[in-house]
C-alpha positions as CSV (number, residue, x, y, z in Angstrom):
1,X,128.1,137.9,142.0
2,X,128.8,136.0,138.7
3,X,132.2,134.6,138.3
4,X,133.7,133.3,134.9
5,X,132.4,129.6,135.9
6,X,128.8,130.8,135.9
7,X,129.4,132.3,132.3
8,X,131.0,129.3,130.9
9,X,127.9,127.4,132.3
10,X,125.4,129.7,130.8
11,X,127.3,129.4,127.4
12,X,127.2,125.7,127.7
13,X,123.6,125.6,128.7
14,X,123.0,128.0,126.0
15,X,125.0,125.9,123.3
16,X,122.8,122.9,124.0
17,X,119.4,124.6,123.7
18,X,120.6,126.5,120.6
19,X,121.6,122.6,119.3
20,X,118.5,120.9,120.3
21,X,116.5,123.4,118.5
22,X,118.1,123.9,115.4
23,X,117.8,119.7,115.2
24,X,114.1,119.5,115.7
25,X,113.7,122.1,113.1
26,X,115.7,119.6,111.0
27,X,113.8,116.8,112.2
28,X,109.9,118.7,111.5
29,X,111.1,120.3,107.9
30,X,112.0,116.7,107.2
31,X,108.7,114.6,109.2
32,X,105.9,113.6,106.5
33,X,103.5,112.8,108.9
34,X,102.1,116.6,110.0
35,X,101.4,115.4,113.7
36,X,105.0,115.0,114.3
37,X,106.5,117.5,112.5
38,X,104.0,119.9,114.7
39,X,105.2,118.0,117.7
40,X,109.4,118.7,116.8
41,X,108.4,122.8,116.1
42,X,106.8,122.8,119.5
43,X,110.0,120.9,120.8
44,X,112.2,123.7,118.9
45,X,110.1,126.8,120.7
46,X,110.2,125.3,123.6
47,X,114.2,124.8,123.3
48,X,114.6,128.4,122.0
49,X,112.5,129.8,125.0
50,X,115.1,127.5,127.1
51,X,118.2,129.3,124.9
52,X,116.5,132.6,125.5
53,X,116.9,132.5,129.5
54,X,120.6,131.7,129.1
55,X,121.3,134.4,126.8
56,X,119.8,136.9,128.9
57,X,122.0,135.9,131.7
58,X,125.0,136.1,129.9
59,X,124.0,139.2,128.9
60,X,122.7,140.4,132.4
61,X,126.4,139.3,133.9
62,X,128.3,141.3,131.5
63,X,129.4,138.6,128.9
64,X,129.2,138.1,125.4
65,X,126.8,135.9,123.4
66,X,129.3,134.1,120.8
67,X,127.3,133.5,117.5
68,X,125.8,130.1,116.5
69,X,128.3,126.9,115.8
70,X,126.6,124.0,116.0
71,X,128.7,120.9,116.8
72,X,130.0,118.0,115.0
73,X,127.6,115.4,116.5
74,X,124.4,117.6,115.6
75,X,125.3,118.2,112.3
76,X,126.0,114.7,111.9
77,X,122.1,113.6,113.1
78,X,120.8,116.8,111.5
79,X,122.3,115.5,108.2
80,X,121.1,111.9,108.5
81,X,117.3,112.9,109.2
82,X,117.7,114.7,106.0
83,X,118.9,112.1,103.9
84,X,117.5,109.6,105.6
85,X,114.6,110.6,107.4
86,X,113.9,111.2,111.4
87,X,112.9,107.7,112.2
88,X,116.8,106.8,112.1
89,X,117.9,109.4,114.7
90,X,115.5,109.2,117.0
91,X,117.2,106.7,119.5
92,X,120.2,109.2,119.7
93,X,117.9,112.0,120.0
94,X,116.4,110.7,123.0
95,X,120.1,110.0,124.5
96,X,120.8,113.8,123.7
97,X,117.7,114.7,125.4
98,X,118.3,112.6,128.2
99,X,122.0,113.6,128.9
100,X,120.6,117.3,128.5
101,X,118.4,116.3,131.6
102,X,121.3,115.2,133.5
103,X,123.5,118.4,132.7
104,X,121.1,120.4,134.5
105,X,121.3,118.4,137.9
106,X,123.0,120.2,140.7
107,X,123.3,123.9,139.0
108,X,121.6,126.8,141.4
109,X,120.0,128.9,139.3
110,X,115.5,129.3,140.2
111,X,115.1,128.8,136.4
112,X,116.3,125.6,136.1
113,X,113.9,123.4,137.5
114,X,111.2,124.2,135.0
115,X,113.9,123.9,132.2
116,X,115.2,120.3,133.4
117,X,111.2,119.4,133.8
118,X,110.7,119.9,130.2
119,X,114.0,118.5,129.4
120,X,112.6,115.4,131.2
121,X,109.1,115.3,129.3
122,X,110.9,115.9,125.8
123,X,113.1,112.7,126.5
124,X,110.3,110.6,127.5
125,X,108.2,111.5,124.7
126,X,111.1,110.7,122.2
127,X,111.4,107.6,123.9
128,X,107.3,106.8,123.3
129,X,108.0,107.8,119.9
130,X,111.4,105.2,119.8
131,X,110.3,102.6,121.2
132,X,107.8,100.8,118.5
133,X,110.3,101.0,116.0
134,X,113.8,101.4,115.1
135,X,112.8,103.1,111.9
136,X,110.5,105.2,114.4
137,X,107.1,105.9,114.1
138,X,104.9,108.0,112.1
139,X,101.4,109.1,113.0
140,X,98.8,106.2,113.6
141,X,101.1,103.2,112.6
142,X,102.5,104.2,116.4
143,X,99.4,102.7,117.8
144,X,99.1,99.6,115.4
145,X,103.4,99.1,115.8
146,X,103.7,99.2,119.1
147,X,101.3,96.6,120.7
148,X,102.4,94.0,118.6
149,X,106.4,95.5,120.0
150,X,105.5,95.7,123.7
151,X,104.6,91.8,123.6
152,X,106.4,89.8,126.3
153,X,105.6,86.4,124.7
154,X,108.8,86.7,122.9
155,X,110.6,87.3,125.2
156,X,109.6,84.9,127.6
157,X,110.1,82.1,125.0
158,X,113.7,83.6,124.1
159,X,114.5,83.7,128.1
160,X,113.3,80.0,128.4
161,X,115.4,78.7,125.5
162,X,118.8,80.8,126.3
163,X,118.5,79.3,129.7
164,X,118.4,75.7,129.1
165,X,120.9,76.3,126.4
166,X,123.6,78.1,129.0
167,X,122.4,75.0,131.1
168,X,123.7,72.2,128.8
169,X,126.3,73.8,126.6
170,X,127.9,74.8,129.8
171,X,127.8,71.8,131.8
172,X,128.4,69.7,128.4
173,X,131.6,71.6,128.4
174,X,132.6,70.8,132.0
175,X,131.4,67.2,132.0
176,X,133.6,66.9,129.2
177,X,136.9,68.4,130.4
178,X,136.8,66.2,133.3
179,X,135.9,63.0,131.1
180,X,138.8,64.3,128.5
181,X,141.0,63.9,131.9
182,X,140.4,60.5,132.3
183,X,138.9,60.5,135.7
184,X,136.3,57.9,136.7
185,X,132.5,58.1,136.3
186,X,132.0,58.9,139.2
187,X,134.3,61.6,140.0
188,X,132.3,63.1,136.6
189,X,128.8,62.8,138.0
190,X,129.7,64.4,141.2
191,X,131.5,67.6,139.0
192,X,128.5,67.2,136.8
193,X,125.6,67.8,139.8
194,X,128.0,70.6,141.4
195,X,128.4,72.7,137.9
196,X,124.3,71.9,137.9
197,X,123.6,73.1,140.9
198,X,126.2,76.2,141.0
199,X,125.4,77.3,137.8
200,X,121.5,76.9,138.4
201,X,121.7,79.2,141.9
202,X,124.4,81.4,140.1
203,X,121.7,82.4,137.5
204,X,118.4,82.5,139.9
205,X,120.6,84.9,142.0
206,X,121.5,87.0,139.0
207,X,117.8,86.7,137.8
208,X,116.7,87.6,141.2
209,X,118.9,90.8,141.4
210,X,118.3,91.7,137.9
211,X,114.0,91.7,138.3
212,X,114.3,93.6,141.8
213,X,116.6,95.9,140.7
214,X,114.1,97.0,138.0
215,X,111.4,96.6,140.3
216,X,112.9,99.5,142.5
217,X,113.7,101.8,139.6
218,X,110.4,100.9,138.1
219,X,108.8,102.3,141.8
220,X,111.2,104.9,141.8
221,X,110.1,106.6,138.2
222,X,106.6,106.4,139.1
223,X,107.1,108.3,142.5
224,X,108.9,111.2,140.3
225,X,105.6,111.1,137.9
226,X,103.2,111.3,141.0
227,X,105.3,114.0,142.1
228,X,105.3,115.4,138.9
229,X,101.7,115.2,138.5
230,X,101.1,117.2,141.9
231,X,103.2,119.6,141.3
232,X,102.7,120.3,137.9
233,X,99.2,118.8,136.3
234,X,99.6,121.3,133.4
235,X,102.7,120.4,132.1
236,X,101.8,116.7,132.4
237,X,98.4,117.0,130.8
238,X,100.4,118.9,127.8
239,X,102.5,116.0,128.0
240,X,100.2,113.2,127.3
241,X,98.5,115.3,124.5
242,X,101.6,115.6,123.1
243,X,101.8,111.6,123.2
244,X,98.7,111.1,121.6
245,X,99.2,113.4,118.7
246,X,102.0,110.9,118.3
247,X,100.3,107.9,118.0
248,X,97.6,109.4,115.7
249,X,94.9,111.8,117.3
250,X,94.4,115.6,116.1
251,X,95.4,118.0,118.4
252,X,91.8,118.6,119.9
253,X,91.2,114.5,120.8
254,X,94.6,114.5,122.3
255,X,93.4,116.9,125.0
256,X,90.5,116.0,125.2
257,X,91.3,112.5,125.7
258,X,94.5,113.4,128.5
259,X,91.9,116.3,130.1
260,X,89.4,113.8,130.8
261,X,92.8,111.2,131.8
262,X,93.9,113.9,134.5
263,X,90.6,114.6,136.0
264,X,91.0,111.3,138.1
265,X,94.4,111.2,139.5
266,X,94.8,108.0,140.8
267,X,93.7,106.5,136.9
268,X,95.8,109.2,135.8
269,X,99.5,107.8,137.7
270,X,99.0,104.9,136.0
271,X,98.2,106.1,132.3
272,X,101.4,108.3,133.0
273,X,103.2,105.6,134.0
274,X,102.1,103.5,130.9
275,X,102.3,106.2,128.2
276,X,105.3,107.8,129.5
277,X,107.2,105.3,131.1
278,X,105.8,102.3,129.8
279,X,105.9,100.6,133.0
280,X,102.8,98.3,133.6
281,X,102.1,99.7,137.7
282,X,100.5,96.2,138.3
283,X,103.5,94.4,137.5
284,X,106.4,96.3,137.8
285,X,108.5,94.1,135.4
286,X,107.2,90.5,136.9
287,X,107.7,88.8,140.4
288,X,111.8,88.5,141.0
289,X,110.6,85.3,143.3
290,X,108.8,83.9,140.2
291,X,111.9,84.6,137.5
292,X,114.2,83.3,140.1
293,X,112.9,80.0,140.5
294,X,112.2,80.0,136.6
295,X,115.5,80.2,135.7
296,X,117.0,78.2,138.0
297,X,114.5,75.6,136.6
298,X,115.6,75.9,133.3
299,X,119.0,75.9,133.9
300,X,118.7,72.6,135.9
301,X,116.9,71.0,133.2
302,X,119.2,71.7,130.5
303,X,122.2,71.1,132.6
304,X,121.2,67.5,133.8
305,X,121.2,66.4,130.1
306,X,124.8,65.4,129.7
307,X,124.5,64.1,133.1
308,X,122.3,61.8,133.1
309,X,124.0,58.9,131.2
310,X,126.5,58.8,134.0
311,X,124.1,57.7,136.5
312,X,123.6,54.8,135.0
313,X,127.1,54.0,132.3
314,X,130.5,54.8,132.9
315,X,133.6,54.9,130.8
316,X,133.7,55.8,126.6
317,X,130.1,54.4,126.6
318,X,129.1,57.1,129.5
319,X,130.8,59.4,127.4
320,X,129.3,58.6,124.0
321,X,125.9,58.7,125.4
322,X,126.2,62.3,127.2
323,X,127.4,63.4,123.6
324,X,124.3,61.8,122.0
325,X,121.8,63.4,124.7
326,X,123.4,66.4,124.6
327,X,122.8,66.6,120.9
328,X,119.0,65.9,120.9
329,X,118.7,68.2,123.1
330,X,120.5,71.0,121.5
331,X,118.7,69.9,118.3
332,X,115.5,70.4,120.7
333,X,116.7,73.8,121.7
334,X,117.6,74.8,118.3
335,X,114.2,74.8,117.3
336,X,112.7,76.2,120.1
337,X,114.9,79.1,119.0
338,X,113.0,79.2,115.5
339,X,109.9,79.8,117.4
340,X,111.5,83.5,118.0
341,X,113.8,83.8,114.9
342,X,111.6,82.5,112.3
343,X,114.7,80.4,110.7
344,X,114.2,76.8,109.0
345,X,113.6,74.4,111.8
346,X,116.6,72.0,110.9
347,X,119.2,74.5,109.8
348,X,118.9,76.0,113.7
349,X,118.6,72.8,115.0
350,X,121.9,71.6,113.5
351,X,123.9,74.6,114.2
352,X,123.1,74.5,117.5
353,X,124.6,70.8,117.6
354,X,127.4,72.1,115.7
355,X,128.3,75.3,118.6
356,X,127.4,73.1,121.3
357,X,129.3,69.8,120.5
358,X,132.2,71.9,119.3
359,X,132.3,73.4,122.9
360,X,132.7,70.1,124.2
361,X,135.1,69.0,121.7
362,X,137.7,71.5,122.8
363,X,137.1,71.4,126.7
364,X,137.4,67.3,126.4
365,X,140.5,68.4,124.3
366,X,142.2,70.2,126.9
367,X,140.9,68.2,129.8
368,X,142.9,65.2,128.1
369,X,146.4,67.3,127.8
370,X,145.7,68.4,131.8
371,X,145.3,64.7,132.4
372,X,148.4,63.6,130.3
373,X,150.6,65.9,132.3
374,X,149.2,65.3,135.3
375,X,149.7,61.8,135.2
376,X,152.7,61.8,133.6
């Protein structure tokens, strides 16, 4: 029998169809590009058909469909694609679809795995459409966008650069507290190697978990798709069409093209998993082994910097030349960093001296008052 927390379910579910549809209708009266605005009708059908199950079980238990309020947070992103245009809503679109998703874990009712499925598919194809651009993107400039977007060489070179920096600037900063308290060089070399090595293994072990953790998620989201893709080839082949009429092709080359895709299903997994998912299967986010020892590499490196003069100096001098190698090689750093940014070479270069030397400034500061007290 259905009690009065079913019906306050099937309202909510119905609220949330009723919402999602009335937005994508928003979202394809406002589209230029006629691919996607087809794409955000079929969305809306395919919400109302969703709204259309809860009504009739509202109506079937005896309650009362309530008329149409939308709420405050889709008339908000309704009224922004209008003046603005879809492209700007479409990362929280993709949240809504994704918590919609969620909402429909755990609850009873036979209908609901089909409804969650397409739930699923119309948050992963607003997340193909969202991820090239944050302006989104329109018909073919999806294909020519997001290549030059899905590049990792960027981000490699960023990675390699933040981790030397977090390397020097950090161990700068300690070296020079414990030179600011007047200890003896070699009281700061031994500090210096031990905030090297800890902060080297501190950030391979965080690198380590951080790679393998998205490893296993990555394996984890491409089980669900082979799953999906046995148990429901049809929906996934509409899917990928759908996909495709994103990034450009007429309605008949997008099935043609995922028709022929489907026919082999181990080639199709990993175009799923690509398209969909944009996971690459072969490399599953990189080798946590390989970013590991990477990091801590980089970390050493930039870390030994404002060590190294006290191998071989000691007192002010020690200290003068750790402040002078540490400065090259934030001026070094700096404009590796224009490499990524694009910035004039020496205006990174010198800001970077400016942050990093100012770090050490204030640590050597207060190292010197702990030192006074201490001593006296």
């Amino acid at each position: 029998m259905t009690g009065n927390e079913d019906l306050r379910r099937y309202a909510r579910n119905l609220q949330s169809e009723r919402e999602a549809a009335m937005l994508y209708r928003i979202m394809a009266e406002r589209e230029e590009h006629p691919e996607l605005a087809r794409i955000y009708r079929k969305m809306a059908e395919t919400e109302d058909r969703h709204a259309d199950t809860w009504r009739r079980k509202i109506e079937e238990a005896g309650g009362t469909v309530r008329p149409f309020a939308p709420g405050w947070r889709v008339r908000l992103l309704g009224w922004l694609a209008k003046v603005w245009g879809t492209g700007l809503i479409l990362q929280s679109v993709t949240a809504m679809e994704g918590d919609a998703g969620k909402e429909y874990a755990g609850q009873p009712d036979p209908e609901v795995p089909r409804i969650a499925a397409e739930e699923r598919s119309h948050a992963r194809i607003f997340r193909s459409l969202s991820r090239g651009s944050a302006r989104g993107l329109e018909g073919s400039a999806v294909a020519r966008l997001e290549g030059r977007h899905r590049s990792t060489g960027g981000n490699a070179l960023r990675a390699a650069v933040m981790g030397a920096n977090d390397g020097l600037v950090s161990n700068l900063s300690l070296v020079m507290g414990v030179a600011g308290a007047a200890l003896d060089g070699r009281a700061i070399l031994v500090t210096g190697m031990a905030g090297l090595l800890a902060g080297a293994i501190s950030m391979a072990l965080g690198e380590w978990l951080s790679v393998q953790s998205a490893r296993e998620l990555y394996e984890n989201q491409i089980q669900i798709e082979k799953e999906e893709l046995e148990e429901s080839p049809e929906e996934e082949m509409e899917e990928l069409a759908l996909i495709y009429q994103a990034k450009g092709l007429s309605e008949f080359q997008a099935r043609e093209l995922a028709r022929s895709i489907l026919a082999d299903p181990e080639g199709a997994l990993d175009t799923l998993s690509r398209e969909e998912l944009g996971i690459d299967p072969q490399e599953l986010g990189g080798s946590a082994w390989e970013a590991a020892l990477t990091s801590f590499a980089l970390f050493a490196a930039g870390a030994a910097v404002p060590v190294l003069p006290f191998l071989f100096l000691s007192g002010h001098v020690a200290v003068a030349a750790s402040g002078a190698f540490s400065a090259l090689g934030l001026f070094v750093i700096g404009a590796g960093i224009t490499l990524v940014t694009g910035k004039p070479l020496l205006a990174s270069g010198v800001r970077q001296i400016v942050f990093g030397l100012g770090a050490a400034v204030v640590t050597y500061g207060i190292g010197a008052l702990i030192g006074v007290n201490l001593g006296g």
